[in-house]
N, C-alpha and C positions, 0 to 999 in steps of 0.2 A: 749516219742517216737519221734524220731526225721523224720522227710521229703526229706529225699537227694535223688541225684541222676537226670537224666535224662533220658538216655535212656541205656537198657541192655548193648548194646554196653562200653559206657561212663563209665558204672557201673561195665562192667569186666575189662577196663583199670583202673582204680582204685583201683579194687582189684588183678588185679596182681602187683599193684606198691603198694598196701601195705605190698603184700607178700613179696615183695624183700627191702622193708625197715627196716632200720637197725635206724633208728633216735628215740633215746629218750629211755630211760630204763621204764621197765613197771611197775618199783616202783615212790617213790613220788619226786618230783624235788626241790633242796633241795640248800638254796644260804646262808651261812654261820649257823646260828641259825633258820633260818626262812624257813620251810618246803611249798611250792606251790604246790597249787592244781589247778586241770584245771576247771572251770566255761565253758558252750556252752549252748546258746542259741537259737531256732529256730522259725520262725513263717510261717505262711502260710496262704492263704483264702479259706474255707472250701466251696463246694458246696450250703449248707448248714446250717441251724442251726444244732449241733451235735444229735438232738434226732430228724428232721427230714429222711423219709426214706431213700432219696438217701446218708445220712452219713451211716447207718446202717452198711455195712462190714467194716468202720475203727472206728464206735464207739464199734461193740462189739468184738474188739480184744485189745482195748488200756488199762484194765485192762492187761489181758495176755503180751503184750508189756513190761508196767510197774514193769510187774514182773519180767519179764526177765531180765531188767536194775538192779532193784534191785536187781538180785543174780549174774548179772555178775560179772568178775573178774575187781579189779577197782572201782567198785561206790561207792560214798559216799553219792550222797544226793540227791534228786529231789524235785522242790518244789510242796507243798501239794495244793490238787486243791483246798483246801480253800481258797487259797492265790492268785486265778488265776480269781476271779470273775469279770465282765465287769466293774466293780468301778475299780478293779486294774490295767485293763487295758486300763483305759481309757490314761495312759500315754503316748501309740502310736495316739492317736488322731491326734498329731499335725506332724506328719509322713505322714499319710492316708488322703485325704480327704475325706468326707462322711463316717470315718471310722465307720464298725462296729462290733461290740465286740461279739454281737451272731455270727459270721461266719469267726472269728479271729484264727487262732490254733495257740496255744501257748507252748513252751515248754523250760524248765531251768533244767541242773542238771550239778553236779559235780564230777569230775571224778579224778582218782589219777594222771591222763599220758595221755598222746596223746593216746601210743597205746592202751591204756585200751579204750577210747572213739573208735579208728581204730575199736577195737577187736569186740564192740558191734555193732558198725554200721555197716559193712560189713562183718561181719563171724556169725552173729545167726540170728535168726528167725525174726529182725526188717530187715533185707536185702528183705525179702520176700515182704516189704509192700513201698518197694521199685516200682517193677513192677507194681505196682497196683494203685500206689497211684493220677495218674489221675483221676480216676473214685469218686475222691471226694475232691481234693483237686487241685486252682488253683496258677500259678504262681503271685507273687509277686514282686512289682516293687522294683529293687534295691535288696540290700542283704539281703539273708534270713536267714543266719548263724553269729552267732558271737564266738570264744573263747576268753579268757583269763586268765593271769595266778592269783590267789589268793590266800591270806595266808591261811595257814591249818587253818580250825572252824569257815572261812567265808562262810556265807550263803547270795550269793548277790540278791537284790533287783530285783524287774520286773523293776524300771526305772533304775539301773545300765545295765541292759541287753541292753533296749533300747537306752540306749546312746554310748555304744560298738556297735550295732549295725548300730545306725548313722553314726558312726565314721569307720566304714567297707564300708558303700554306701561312704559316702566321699572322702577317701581318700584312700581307698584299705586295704590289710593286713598290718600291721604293728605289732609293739610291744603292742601296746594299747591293739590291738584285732583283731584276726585272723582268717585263717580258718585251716579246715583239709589239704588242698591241699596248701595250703602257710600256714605254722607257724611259730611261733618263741616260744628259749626257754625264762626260764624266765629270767628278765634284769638283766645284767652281768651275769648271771650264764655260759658262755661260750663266746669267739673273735667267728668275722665272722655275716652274712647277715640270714636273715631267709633262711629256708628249704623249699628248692624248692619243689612242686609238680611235677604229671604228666604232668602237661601244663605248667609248667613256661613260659614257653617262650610265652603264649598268655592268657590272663583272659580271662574264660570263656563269660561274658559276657562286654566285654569293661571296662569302670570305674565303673560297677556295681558287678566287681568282690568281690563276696561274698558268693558263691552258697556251701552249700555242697556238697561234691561226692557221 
């Protein structure tokens, strides 16, 4: 279950720019023998521990969430929340100070295409927890999103995520690791600069541009 978004406003320019995009075919991206798959990452700070109350309207809807990912058109993989325990995360430690792992959200999955990842984020029922998701979840310094592209039947690591995502607070989108709103395809798979979003022309947040829409 991913956290995008800002405000209604922010969230319908977004979505009518992804109605009107045309970039990236919604099969798998594909550089000679070597089929790429798209990895995104998200994280957030929870009001929170997840089983205290005021989580309660985004803990008991993030099965139903998860499911929905999973039957979307596009997924391939999410990882298992066994793999998501505060020993695994202790890897953002040294991101965070005083981090802590009880009131961390975490999330990693993989997807065939941009627009497959577009399609789930703003056109089904994760859009909804969009509006809502102040009431349990705060903003985070620096980027909260990371993509990038991976070979087909990799399943990348929580510290591959974290280091993509480093690499988004430092030095913006790039080829390394992107967002929805600035991507790139995969390297050489096409001439030409990444894909411009709705804001090209200004990061959302200064050099912290990494937010998803």
């Amino acid at each position: 279950m991913g956290v995008p978004g800002t405000t209604k406003g922010h969230f319908e320019k977004h979505r009518k720019w992804a109605e009107n995009s045309h970039v990236g075919a919604p099969g798998d991206a594909t550089l000679g023998d070597v089929t790429h798959h798209l990895a995104h990452s998200n994280i957030a700070w929870m009001h929170g521990r997840i089983d205290d109350p005021v989580m309660f309207g985004l803990a008991s809807r993030i099965d139903e969430i998860n499911r929905l990912a999973e039957q979307s058109r596009g997924f391939i993989w999410r990882i298992p929340e066994s793999e998501t325990s505060f020993t695994h995360l202790e890897v953002f430690r040294e991101d965070f100070p005083g981090f802590d792992p009880s009131r961390f959200f975490y999330n990693m999955s993989v997807w065939e295409s941009l627009e497959h990842l577009r399609e789930y984020t703003l056109f089904s029922a994760h859009a909804e927890m969009i509006y809502e998701r102040r009431q349990w979840l705060d903003s985070i310094a620096g980027a909260n999103v990371a993509l990038w592209w991976i070979p087909e039947g990799h399943h990348p690591s929580i510290a591959e995520s974290a280091e993509r995502l480093r690499h988004v607070r430092k030095f913006g989108p790039t080829p390394h690791a992107f967002t929805l709103r600035h991507s790139f395809p995969p390297a050489n798979s096409s001439p030409g600069d990444k894909i411009p979003g709705p804001d090209s022309e200004q990061p959302s947040h200064g050099s912290q541009e990494g937010r998803q829409p």
